[in-house]
C-alpha positions in Angstrom: 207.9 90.7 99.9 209.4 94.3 100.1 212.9 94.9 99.9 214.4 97.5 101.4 217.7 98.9 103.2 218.3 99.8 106.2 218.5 103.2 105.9 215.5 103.6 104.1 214.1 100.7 106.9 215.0 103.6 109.4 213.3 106.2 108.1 210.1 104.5 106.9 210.3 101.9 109.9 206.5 102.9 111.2 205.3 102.2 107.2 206.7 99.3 107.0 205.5 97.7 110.2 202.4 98.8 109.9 201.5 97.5 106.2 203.1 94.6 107.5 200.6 93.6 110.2 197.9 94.8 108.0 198.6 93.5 104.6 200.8 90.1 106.1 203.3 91.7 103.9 206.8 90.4 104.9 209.8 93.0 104.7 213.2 91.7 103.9 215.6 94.5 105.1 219.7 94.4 103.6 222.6 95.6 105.5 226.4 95.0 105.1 225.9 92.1 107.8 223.0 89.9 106.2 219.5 90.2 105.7 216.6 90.2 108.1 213.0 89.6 107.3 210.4 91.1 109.2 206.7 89.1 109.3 203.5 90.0 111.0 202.8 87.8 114.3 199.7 86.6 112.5 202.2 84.7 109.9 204.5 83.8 112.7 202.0 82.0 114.6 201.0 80.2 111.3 204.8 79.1 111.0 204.6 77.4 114.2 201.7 76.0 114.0 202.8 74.5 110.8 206.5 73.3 112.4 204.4 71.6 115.0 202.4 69.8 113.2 204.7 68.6 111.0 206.7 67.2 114.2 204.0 65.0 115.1 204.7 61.7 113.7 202.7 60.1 110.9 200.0 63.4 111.3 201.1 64.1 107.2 200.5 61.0 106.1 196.6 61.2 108.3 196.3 64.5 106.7 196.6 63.1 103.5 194.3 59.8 104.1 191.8 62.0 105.1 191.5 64.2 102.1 191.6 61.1 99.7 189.0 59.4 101.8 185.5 59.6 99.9 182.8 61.6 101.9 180.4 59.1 101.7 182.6 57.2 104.2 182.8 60.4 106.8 181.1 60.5 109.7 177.7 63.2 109.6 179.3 65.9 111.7 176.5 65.9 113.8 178.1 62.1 114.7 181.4 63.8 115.6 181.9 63.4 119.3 183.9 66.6 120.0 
């Protein structure tokens, strides 16, 4: 994550964003109120894909059956009805 202030967030504010989207490198900017991060939609969209799936009940715990369940006992994907 890069730190900066917001003065420096000002001046270098087209840098930043764009090494952001490209890199996925968050920006956490300081000022006398608080912070502020800055992320690239790509991460955002991953952050609310992940809070929705973790709001549907008991999909962890079939998440995690599924990766301690032995291939052998998978269906062939060619069995998978889509």
């Amino acid at each position: 994550m890069l730190n900066t202030n917001i003065t420096n967030f000002r001046k270098n504010i087209f840098e930043l964003l764009e090494q952001t989207i490209k890199y996925n490198e968050p920006v956490n900017i300081s000022t006398k109120a608080g912070n502020a991060v800055i992320i690239s939609e790509e991460d955002y969209n991953g952050l609310m894909e992940t809070v929705y799936l973790s709001s549907i009940p008991q999909l962890r715990e079939q998440i995690i059956e599924g990766l301690h369940t032995p291939l052998d006992e998978c269906l062939p994907e060619n069995e998978v009805h889509w």
